[in-house]
N, CA, C and O atoms as CSV, one atom per row, in Angstrom:
chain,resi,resn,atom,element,x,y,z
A,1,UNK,N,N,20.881,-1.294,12.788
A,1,UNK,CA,C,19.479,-1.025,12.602
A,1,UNK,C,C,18.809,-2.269,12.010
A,1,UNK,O,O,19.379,-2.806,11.060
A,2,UNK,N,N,17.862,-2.696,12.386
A,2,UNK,CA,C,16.669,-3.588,11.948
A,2,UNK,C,C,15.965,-3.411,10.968
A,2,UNK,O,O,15.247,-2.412,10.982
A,3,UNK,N,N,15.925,-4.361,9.726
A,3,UNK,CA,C,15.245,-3.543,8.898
A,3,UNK,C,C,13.925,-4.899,8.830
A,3,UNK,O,O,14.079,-6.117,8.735
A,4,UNK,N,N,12.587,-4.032,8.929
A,4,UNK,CA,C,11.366,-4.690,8.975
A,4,UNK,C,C,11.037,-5.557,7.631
A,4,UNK,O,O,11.578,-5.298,6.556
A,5,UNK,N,N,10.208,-6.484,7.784
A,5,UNK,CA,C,9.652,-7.252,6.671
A,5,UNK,C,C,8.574,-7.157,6.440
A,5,UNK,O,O,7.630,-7.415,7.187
A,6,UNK,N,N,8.546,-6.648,5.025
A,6,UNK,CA,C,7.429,-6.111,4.281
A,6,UNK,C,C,6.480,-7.499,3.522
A,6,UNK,O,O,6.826,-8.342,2.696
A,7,UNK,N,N,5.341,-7.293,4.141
A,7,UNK,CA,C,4.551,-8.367,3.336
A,7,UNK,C,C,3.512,-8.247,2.468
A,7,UNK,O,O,3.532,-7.029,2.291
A,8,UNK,N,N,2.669,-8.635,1.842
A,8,UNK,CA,C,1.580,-8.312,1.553
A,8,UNK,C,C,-0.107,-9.329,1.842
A,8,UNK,O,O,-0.072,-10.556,1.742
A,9,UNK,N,N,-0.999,-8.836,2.072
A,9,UNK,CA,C,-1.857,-9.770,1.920
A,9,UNK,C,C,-2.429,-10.269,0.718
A,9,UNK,O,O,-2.490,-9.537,-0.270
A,10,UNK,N,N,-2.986,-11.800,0.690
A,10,UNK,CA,C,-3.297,-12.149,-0.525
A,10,UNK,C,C,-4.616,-10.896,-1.113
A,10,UNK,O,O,-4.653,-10.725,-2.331
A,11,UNK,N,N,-5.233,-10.402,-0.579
A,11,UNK,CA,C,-6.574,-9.068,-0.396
A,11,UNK,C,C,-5.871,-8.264,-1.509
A,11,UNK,O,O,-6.273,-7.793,-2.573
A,12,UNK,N,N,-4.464,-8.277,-0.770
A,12,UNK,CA,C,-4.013,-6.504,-1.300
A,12,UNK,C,C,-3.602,-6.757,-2.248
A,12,UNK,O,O,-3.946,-6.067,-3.208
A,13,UNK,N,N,-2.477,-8.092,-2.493
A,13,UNK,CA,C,-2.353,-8.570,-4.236
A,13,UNK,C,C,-3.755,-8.144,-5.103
A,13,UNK,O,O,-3.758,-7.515,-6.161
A,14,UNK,N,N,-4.709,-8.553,-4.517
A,14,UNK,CA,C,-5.814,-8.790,-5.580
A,14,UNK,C,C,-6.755,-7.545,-5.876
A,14,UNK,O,O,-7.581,-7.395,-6.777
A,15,UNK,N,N,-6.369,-6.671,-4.810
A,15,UNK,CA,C,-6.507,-5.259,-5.058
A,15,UNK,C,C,-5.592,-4.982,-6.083
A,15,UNK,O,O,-6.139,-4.854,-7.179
A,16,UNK,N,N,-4.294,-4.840,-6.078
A,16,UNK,CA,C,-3.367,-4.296,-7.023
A,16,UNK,C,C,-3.938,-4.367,-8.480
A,16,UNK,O,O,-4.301,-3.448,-9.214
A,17,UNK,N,N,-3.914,-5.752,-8.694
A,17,UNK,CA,C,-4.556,-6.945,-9.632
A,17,UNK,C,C,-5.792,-6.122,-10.226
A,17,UNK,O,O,-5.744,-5.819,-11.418
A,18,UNK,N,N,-7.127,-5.667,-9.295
A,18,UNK,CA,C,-7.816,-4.999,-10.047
A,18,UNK,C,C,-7.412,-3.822,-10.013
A,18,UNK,O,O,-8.165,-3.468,-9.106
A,19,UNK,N,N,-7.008,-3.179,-10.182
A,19,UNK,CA,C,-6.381,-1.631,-10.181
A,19,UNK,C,C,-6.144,-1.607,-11.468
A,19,UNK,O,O,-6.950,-1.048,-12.212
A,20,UNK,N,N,-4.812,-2.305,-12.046
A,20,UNK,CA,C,-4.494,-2.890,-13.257
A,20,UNK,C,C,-5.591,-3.452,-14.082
A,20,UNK,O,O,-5.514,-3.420,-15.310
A,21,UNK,N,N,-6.347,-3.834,-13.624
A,21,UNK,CA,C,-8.027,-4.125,-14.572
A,21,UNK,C,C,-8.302,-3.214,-15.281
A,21,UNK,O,O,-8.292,-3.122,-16.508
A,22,UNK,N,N,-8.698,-2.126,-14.077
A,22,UNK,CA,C,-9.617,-1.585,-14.031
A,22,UNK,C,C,-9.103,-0.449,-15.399
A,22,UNK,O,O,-9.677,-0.232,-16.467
A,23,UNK,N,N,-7.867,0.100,-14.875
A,23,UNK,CA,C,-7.103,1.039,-15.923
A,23,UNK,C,C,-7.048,0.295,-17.276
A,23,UNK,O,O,-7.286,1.081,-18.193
A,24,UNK,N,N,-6.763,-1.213,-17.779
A,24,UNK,CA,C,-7.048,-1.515,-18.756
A,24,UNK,C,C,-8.052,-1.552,-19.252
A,24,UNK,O,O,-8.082,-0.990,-20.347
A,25,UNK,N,N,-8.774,-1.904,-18.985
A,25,UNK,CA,C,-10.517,-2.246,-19.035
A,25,UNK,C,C,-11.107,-0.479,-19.698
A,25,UNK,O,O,-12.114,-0.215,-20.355
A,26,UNK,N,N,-9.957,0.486,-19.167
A,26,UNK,CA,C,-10.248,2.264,-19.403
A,26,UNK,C,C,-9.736,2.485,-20.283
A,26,UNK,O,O,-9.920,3.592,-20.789
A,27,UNK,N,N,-8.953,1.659,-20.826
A,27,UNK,CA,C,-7.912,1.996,-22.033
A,27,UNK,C,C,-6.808,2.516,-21.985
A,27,UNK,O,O,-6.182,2.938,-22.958
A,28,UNK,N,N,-6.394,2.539,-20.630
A,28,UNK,CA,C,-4.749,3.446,-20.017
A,28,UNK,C,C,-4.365,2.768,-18.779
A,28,UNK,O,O,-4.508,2.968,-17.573
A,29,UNK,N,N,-3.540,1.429,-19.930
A,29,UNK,CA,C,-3.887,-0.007,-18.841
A,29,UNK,C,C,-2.104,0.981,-18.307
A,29,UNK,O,O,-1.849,0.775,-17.121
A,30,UNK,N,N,-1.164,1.791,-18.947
A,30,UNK,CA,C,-0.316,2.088,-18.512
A,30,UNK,C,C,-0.335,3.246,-17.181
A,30,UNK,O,O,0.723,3.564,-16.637
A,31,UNK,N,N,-1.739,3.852,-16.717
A,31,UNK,CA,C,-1.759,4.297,-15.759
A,31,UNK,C,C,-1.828,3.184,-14.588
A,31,UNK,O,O,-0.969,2.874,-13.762
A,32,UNK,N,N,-2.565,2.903,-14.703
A,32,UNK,CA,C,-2.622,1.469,-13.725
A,32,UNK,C,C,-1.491,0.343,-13.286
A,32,UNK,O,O,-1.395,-0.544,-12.438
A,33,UNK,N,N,-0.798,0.823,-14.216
A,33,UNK,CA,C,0.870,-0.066,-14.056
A,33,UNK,C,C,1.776,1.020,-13.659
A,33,UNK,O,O,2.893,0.618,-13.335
A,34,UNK,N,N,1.604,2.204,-13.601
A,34,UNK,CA,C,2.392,3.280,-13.162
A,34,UNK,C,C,1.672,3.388,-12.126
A,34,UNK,O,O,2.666,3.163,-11.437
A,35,UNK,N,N,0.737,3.544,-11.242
A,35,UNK,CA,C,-0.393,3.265,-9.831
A,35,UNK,C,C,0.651,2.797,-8.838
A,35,UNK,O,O,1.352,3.353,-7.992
A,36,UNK,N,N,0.433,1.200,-9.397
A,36,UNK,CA,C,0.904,0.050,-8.965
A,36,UNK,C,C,1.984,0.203,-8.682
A,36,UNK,O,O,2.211,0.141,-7.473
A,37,UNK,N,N,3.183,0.477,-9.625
A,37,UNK,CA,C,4.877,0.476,-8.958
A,37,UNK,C,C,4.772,1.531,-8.163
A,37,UNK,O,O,5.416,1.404,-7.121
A,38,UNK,N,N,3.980,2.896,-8.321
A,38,UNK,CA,C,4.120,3.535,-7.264
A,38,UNK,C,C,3.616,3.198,-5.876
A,38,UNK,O,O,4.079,3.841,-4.934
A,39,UNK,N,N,2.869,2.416,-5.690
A,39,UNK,CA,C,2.481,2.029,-4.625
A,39,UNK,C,C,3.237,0.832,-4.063
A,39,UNK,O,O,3.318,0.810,-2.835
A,40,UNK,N,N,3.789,-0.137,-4.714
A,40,UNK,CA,C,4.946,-0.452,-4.393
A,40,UNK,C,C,6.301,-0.145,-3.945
A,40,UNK,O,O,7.073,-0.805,-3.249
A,41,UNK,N,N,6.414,0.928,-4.459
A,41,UNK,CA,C,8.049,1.967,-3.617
A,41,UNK,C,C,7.342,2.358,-2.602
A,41,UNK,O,O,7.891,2.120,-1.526
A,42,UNK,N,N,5.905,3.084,-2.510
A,42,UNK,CA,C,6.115,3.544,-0.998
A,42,UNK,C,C,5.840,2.581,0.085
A,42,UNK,O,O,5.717,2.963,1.249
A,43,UNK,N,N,5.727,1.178,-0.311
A,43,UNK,CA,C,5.749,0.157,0.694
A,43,UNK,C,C,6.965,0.108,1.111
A,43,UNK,O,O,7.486,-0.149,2.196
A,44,UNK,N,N,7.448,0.474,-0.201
A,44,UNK,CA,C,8.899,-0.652,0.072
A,44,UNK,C,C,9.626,0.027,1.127
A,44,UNK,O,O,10.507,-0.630,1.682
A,45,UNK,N,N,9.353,1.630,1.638
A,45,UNK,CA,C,9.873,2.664,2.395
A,45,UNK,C,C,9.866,1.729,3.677
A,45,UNK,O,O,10.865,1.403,4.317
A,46,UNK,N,N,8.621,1.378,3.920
A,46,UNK,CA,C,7.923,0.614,5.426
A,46,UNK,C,C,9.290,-0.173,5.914
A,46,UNK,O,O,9.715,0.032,7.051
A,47,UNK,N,N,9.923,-1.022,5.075
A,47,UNK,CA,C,11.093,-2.126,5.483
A,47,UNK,C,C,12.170,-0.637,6.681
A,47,UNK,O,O,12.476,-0.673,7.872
A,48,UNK,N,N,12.368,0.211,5.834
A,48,UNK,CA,C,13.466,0.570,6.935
A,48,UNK,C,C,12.429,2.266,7.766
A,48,UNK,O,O,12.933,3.193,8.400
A,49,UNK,N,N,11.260,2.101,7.470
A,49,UNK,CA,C,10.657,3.383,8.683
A,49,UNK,C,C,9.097,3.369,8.197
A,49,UNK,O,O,8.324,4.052,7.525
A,50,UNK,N,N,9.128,1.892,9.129
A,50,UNK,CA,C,7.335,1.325,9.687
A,50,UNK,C,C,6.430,2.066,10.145
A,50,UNK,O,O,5.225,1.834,10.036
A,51,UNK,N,N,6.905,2.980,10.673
A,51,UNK,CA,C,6.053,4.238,11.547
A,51,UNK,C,C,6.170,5.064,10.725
A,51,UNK,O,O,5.869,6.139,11.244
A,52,UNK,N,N,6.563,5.247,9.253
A,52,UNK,CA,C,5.778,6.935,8.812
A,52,UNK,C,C,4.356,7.032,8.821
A,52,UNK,O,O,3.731,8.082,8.972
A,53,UNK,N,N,3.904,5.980,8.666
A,53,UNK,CA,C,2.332,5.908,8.025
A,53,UNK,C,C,1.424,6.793,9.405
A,53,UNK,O,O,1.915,7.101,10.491
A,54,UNK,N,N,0.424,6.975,9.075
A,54,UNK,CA,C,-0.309,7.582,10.563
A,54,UNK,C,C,-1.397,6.577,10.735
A,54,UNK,O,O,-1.789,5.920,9.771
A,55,UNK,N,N,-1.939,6.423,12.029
A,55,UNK,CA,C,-2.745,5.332,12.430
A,55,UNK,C,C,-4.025,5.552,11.871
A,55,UNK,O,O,-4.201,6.724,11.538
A,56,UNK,N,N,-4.655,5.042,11.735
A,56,UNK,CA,C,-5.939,4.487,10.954
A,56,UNK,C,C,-7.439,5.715,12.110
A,56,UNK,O,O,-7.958,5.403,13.182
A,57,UNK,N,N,-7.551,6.347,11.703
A,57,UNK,CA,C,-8.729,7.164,12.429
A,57,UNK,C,C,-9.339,6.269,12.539
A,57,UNK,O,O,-8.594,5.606,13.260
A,58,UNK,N,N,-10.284,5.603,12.358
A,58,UNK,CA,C,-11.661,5.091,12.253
A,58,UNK,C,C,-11.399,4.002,13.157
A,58,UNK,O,O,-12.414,3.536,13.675
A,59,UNK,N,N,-9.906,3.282,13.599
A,59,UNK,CA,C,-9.577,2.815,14.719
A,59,UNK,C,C,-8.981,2.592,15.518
A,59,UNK,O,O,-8.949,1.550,16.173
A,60,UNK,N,N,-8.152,3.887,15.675
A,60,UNK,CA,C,-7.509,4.484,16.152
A,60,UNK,C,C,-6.294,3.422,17.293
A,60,UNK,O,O,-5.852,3.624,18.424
A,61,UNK,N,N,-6.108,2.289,16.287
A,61,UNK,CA,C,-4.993,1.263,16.877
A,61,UNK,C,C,-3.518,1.598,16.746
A,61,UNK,O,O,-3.043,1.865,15.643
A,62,UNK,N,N,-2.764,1.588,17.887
A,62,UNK,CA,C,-1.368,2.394,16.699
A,62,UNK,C,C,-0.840,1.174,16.262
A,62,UNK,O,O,0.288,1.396,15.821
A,63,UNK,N,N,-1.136,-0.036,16.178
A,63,UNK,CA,C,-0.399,-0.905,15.360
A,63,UNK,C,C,-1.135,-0.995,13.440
A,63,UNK,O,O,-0.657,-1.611,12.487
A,64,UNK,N,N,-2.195,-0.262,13.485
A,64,UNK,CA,C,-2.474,-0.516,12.003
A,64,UNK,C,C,-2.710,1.259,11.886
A,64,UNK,O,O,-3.368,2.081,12.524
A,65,UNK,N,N,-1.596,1.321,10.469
A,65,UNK,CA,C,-1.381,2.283,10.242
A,65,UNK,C,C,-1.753,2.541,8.704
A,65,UNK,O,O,-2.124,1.565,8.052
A,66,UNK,N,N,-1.661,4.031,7.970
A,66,UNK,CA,C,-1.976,3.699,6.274
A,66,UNK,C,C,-1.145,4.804,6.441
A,66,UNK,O,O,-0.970,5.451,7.474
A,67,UNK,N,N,-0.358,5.063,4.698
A,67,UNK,CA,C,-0.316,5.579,3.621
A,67,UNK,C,C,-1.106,6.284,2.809
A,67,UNK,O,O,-1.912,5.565,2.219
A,68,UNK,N,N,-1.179,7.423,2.556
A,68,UNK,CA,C,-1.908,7.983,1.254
A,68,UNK,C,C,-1.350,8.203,0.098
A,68,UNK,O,O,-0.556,9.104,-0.174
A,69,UNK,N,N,-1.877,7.152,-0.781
A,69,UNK,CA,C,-1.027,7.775,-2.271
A,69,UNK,C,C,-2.420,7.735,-3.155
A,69,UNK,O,O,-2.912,6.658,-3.492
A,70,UNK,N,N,-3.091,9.177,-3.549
A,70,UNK,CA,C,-4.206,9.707,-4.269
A,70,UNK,C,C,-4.523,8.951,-5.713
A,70,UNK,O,O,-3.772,9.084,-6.679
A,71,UNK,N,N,-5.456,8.324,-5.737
A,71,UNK,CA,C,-6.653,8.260,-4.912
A,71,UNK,C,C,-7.034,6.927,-3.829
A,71,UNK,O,O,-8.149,6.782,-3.328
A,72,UNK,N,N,-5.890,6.030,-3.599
A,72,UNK,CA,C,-5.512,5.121,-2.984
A,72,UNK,C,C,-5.159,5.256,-1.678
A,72,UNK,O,O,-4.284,6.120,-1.632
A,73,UNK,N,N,-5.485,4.688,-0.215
A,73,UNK,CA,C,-5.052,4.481,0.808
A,73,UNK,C,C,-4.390,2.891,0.885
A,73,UNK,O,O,-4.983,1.883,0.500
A,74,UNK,N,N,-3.183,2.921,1.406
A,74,UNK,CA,C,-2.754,1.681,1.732
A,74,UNK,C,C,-2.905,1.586,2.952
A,74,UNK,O,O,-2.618,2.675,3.450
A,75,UNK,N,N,-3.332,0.553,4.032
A,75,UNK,CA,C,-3.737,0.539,5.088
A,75,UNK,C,C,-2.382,-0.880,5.387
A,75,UNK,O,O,-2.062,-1.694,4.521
A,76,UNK,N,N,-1.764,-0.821,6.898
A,76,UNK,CA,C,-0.828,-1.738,6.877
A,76,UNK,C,C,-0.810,-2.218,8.700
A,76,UNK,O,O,-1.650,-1.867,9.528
A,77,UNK,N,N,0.072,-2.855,8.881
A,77,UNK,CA,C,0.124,-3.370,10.058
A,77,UNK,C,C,1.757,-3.543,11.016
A,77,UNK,O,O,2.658,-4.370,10.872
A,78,UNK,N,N,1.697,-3.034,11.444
A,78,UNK,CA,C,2.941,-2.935,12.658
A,78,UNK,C,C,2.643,-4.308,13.659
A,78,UNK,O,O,1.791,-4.487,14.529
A,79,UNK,N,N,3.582,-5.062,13.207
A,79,UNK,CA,C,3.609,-6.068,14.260
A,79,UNK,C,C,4.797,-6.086,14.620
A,79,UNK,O,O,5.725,-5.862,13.842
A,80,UNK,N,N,4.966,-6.404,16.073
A,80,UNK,CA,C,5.721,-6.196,16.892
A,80,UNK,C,C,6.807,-7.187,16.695
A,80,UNK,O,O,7.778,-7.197,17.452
């Protein structure tokens, strides 16, 4: 089995980045760091099953797909 390579964009770093702001900036900078690793494991799923995610409604490409982890969508990309 093939296992895919997980990347990130510099965008989505800097999303993460404010996420972690934002929860500090709230005073429960430890929700925002608990966010974050969670949204990191369910990337990390993508390396060995790229296709759980469901394709993106709004454009209905099946190579860009998202994740829902509440109140966060991760939006990602299937390249071939």
């Amino acid at each position: 089995m093939t296992v895919a390579r997980v990347s990130f964009a510099e965008s989505a770093l800097g999303d993460l980045t404010g996420i972690q702001e934002w929860y500090a900036d709230e005073g429960v900078p430890e929700v925002g760091d608990r966010l974050v690793a969670e949204i990191f494991e369910r990337v990390e799923v993508l390396a060995d099953h790229p296709s759980i995610g469901r394709i993106v409604p709004e454009f209905g490409q099946n190579f860009l797909r998202e994740l829902i982890h509440p109140p966060f969508r991760i939006v990602y990309r299937l390249d071939a």
